[in-house]
Rosetta silent file (secondary structure, phi, psi, omega in degrees, C-alpha in Angstrom):
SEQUENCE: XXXXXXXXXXXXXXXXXXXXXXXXXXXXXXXXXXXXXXXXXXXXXXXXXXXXXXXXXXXXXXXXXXXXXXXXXXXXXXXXXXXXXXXXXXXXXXXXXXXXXXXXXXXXXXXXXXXXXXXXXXXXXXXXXXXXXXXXXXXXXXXXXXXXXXXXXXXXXXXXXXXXXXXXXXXXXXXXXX
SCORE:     score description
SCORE:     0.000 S_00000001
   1 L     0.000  124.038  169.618   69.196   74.976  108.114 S_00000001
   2 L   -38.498 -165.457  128.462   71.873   72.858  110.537 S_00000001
   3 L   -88.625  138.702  179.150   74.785   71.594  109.110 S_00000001
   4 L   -93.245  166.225 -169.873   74.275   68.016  109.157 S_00000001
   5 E   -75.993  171.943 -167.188   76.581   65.713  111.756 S_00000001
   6 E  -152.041  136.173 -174.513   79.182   63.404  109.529 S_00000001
   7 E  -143.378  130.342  163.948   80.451   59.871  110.458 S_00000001
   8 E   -76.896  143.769  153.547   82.761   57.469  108.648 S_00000001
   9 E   -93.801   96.293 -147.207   82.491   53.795  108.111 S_00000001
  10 E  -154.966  126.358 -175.287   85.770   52.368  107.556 S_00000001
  11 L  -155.514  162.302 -153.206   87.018   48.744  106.795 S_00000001
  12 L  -114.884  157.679  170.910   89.357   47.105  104.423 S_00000001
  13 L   -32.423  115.526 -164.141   87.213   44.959  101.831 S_00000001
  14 L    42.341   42.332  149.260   84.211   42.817  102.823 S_00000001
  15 L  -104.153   37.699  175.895   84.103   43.901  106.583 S_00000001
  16 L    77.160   28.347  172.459   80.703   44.884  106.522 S_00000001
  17 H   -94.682  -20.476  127.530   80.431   48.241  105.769 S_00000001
  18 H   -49.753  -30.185  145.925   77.811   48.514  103.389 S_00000001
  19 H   -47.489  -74.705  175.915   75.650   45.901  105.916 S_00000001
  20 H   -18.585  -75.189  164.426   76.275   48.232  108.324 S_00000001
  21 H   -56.662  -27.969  176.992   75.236   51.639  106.982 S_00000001
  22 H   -56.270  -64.723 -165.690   72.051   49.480  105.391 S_00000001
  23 H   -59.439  -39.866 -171.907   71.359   48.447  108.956 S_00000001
  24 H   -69.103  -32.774  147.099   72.208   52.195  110.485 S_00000001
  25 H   -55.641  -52.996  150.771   70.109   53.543  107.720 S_00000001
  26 H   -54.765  -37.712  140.384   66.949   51.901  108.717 S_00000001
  27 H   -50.932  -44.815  173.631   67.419   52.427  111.761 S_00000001
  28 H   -79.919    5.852  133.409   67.669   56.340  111.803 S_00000001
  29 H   -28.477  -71.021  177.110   64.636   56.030  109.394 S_00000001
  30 H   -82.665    7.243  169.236   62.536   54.802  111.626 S_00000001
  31 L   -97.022  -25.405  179.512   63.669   57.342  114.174 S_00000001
  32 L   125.690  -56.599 -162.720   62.972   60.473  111.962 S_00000001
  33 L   -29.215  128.297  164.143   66.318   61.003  111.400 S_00000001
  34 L   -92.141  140.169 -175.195   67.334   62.240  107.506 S_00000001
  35 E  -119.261  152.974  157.879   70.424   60.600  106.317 S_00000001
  36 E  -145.416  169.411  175.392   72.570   60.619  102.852 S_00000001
  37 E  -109.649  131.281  166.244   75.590   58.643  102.204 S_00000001
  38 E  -103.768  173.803 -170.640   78.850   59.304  100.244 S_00000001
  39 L  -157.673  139.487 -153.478   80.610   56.014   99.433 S_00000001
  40 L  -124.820  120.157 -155.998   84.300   56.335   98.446 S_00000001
  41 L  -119.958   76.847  168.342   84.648   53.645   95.474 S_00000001
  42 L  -103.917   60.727 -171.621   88.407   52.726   95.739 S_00000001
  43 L  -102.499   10.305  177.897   88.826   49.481   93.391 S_00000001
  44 L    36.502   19.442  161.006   90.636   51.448   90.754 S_00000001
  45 L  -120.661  153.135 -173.607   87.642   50.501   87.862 S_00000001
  46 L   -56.587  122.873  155.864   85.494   52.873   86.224 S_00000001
  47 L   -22.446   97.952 -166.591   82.040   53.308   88.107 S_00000001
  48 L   -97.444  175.851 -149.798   79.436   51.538   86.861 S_00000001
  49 L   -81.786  151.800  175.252   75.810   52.847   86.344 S_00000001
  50 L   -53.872  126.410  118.806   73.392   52.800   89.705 S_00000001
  51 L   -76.443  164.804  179.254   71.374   49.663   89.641 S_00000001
  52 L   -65.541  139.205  161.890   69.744   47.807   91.724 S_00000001
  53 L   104.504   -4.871  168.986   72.086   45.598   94.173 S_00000001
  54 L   -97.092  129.778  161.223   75.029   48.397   94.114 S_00000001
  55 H    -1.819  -58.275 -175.612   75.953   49.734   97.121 S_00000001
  56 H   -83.234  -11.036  169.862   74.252   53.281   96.526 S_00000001
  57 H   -75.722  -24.973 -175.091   70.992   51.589   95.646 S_00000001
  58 H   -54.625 -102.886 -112.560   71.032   49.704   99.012 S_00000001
  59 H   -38.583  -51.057 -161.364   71.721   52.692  100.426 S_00000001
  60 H   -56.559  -36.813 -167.565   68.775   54.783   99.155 S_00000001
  61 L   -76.164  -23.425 -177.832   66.447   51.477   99.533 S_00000001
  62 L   -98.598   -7.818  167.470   67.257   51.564  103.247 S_00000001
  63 L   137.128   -1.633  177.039   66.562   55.164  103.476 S_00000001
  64 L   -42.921  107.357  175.658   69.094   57.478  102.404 S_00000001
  65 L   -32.911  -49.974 -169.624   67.906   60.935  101.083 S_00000001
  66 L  -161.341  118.933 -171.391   70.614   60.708   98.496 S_00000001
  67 E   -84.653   67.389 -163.049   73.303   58.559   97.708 S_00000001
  68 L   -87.159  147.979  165.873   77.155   59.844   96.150 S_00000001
  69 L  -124.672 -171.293 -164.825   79.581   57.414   94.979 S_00000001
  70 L   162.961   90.948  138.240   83.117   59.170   94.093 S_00000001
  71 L   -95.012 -150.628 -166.940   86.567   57.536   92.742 S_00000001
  72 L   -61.357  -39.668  172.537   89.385   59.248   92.113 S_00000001
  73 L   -85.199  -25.403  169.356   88.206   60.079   88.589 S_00000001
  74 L  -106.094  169.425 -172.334   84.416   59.762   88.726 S_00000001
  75 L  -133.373  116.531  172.360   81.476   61.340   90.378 S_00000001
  76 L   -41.899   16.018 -150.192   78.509   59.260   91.013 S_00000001
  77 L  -149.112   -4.781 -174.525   75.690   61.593   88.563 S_00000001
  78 L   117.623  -27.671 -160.215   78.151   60.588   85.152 S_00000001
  79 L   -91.476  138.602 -178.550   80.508   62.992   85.653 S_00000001
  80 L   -44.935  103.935 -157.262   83.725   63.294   84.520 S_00000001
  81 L  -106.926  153.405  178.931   86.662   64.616   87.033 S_00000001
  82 L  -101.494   -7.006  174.343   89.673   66.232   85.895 S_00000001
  83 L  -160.141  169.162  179.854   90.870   65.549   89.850 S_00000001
  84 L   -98.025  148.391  174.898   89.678   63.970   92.386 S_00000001
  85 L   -49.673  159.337 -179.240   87.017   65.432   94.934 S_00000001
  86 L  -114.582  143.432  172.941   87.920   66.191   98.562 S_00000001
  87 L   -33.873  -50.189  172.295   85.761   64.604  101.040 S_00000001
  88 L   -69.137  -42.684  150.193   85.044   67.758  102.315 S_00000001
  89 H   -49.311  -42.564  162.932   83.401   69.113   98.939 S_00000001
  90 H  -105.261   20.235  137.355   81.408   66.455   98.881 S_00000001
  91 H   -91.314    3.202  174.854   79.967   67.075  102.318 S_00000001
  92 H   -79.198  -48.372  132.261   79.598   70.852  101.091 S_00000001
  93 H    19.046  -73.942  175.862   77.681   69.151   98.417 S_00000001
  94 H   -67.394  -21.011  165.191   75.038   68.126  100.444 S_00000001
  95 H   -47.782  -34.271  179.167   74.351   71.379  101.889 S_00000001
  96 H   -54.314   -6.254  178.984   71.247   72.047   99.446 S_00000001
  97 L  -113.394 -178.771 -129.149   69.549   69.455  101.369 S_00000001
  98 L  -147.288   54.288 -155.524   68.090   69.955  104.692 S_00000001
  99 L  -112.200  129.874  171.915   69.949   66.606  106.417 S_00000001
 100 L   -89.022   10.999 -170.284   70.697   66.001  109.829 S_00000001
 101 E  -167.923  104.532  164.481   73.332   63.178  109.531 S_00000001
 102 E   -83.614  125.381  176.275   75.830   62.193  106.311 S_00000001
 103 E   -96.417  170.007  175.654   77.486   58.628  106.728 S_00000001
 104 E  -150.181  119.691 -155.414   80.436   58.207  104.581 S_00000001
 105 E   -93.631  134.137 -164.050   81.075   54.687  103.575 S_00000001
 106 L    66.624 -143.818 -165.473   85.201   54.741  103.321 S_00000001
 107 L    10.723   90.710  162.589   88.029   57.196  102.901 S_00000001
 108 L   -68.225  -25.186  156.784   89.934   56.218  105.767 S_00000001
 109 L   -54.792  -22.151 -168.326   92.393   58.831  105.580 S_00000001
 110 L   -86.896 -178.982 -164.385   90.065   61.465  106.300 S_00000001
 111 L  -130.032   44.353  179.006   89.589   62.961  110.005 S_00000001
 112 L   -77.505  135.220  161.875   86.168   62.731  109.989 S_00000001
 113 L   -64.112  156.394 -171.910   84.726   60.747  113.209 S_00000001
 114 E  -137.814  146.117   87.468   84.564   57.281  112.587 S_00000001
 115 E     0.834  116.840  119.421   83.336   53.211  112.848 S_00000001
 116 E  -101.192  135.011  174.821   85.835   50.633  112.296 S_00000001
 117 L   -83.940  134.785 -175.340   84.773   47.266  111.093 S_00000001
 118 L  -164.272  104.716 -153.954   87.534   45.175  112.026 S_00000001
 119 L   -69.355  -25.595 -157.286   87.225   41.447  110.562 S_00000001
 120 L  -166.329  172.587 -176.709   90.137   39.728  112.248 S_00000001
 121 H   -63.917  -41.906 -179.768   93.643   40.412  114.069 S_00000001
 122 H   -68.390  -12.725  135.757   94.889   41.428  110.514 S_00000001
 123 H   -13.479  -67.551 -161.077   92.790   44.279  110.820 S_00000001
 124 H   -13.805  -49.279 -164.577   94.650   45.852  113.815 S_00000001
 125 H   -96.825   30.451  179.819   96.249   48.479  111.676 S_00000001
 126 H   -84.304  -11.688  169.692   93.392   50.396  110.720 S_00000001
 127 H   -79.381    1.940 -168.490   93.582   51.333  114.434 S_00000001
 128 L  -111.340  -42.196 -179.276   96.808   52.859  113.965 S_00000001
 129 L  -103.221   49.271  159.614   96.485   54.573  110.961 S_00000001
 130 L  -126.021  154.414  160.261   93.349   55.927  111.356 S_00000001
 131 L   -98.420  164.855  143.624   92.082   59.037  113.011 S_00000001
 132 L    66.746   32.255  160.457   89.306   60.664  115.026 S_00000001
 133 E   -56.362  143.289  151.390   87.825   56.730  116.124 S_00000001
 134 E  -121.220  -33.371 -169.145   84.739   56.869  118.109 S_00000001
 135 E  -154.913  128.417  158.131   83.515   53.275  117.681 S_00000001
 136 E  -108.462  157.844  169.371   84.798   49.583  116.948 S_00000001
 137 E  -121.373  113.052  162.110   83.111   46.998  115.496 S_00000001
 138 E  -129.045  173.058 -170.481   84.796   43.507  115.588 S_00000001
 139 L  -114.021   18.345 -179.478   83.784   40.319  114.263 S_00000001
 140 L  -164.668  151.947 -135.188   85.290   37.744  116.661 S_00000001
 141 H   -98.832  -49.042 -164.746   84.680   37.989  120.604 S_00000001
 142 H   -66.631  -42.961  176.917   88.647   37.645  121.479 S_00000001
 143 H   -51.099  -39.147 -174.615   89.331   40.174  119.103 S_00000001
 144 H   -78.838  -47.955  167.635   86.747   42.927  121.234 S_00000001
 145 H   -55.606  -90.717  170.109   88.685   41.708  124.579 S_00000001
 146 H     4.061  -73.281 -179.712   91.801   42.506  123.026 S_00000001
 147 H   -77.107   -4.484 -158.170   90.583   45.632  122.085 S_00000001
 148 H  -100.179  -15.138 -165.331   88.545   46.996  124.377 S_00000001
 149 H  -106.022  -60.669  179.743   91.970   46.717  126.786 S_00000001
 150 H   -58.595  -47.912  177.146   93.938   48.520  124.002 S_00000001
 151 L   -99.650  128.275 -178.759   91.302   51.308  123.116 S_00000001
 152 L   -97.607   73.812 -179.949   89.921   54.204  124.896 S_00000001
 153 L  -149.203  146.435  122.719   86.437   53.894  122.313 S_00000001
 154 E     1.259  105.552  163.488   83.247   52.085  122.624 S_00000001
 155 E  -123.413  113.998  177.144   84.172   48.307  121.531 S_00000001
 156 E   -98.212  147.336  149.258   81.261   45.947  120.070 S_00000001
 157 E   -64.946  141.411  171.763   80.625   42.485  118.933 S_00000001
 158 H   -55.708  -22.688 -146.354   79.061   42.779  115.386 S_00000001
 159 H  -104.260   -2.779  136.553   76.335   40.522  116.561 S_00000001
 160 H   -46.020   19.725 -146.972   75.797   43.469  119.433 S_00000001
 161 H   -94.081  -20.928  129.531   73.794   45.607  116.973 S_00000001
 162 H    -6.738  -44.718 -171.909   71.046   46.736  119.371 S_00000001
 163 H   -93.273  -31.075 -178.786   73.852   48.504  121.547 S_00000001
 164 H   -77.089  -81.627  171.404   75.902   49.747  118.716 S_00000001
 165 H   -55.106    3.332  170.104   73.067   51.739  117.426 S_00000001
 166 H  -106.908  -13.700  149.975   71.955   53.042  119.930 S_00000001
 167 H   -84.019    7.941 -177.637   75.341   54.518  120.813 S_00000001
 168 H   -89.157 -112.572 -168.159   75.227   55.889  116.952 S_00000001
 169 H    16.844  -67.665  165.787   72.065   57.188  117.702 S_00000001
 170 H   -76.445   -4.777  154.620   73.232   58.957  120.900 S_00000001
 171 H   -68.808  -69.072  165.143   75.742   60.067  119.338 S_00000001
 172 H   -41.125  -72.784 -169.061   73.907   61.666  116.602 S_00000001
 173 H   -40.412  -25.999 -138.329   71.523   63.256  119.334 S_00000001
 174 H  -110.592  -45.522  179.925   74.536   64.789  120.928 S_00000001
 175 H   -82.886    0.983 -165.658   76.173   66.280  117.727 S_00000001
 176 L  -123.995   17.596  164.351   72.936   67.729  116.796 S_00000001
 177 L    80.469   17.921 -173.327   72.380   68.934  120.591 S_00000001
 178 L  -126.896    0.000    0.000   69.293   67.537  121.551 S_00000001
C-alpha cells in the first residue's frame, strides 16, 4: 500500500474552500482517483453532529472515502481530546485505508503543500505566513496580475477551474509517480 499524496486548502473564512475541495473531489472521482479529507474546524464551538449540509457531508457526497473533522478539543467520530491532534496523526490515521490523495481543508500553519484561496488584497498575508505554496487561487483578475508578478507558483482566476484542476491533477500524478 502507497502512502497517499497530501495537499492543503487554505483560506481565511468564506474563501471557498469547502467549494473547492467539493469541486476537486468530483473531479478526482471521476478520474479513479481515491480521496479523504481532514477539515480543521477552527471557530472555537463544540462540533456539531455530521448532517447533511456540513462540510464533511459535502465532502463524502462529492466523493471522499472518508471524511475527519478535528478542533482543538474534538475529533470528528464523538470523541473526546484531552489535547489537540497533530495534523500529522491524523494523516497517520488514514493509513488503514488504501488512498492515493488526502486534501486537508485548513490548518494553515502546517508545511504541508498547499492551495490558497485568496478573496481580496486583504488576503495578501496568507502569502507570507504560509509555507510550502504550490498554487493560488484568487477571486478578482487584478488581484492574479498582482500576484502572478509577486509569486514564483501557478496563479489562477477562480473562474479558471478547468486549468486549476488539471494542474491538481498533474500534480497528484507526479507525487504518486505516474
Amino acid at each position: 500500500m502507497n502512502s497517499p499524496a497530501v495537499f492543503q486548502v487554505v483560506g481565511y473564512s468564506n474563501s471557498g474552500k469547502t467549494t473547492l475541495v467539493k469541486k476537486w473531489l468530483e473531479y478526482l472521482s471521476l478520474k479513479g482517483w481515491k480521496a479523504a479529507t481532514i477539515k480543521h474546524h477552527g471557530h472555537g464551538r463544540k462540533l456539531t453532529s455530521i448532517d447533511e449540509g456540513k462540510d464533511s457531508s459535502i465532502h463524502r457526497n462529492a466523493g471522499a472515502l472518508g471524511s475527519l473533522v478535528t478542533s482543538d478539543q474534538e475529533l470528528q467520530w464523538s470523541i473526546q481530546l484531552d489535547n489537540p491532534i497533530t495534523l500529522e496523526k491524523l494523516v497517520n490515521f488514514y493509513g488503514i485505508m488504501d488512498l492515493d490523495l488526502i486534501i486537508v481543508e485548513g490548518f494553515k500553519r502546517e508545511a504541508f503543500p498547499k492551495l490558497l484561496l485568496i478573496r481580496g488584497e486583504e488576503d495578501f498575508p496568507l502569502v507570507n505566513t504560509c509555507s510550502s505554496i504550490r498554487l493560488i487561487i484568487c477571486w478578482r483578475k487584478e488581484d492574479k496580475e498582482t500576484l502572478m508578478k509577486e509569486q514564483d507558483v501557478p496563479v489562477f482566476h477562480i473562474d479558471q477551474e478547468k486549468d486549476y484542476l488539471l494542474w491538481l491533477d498533474n500534480w497528484l500524478q507526479g507525487e504518486k509517480g505516474e
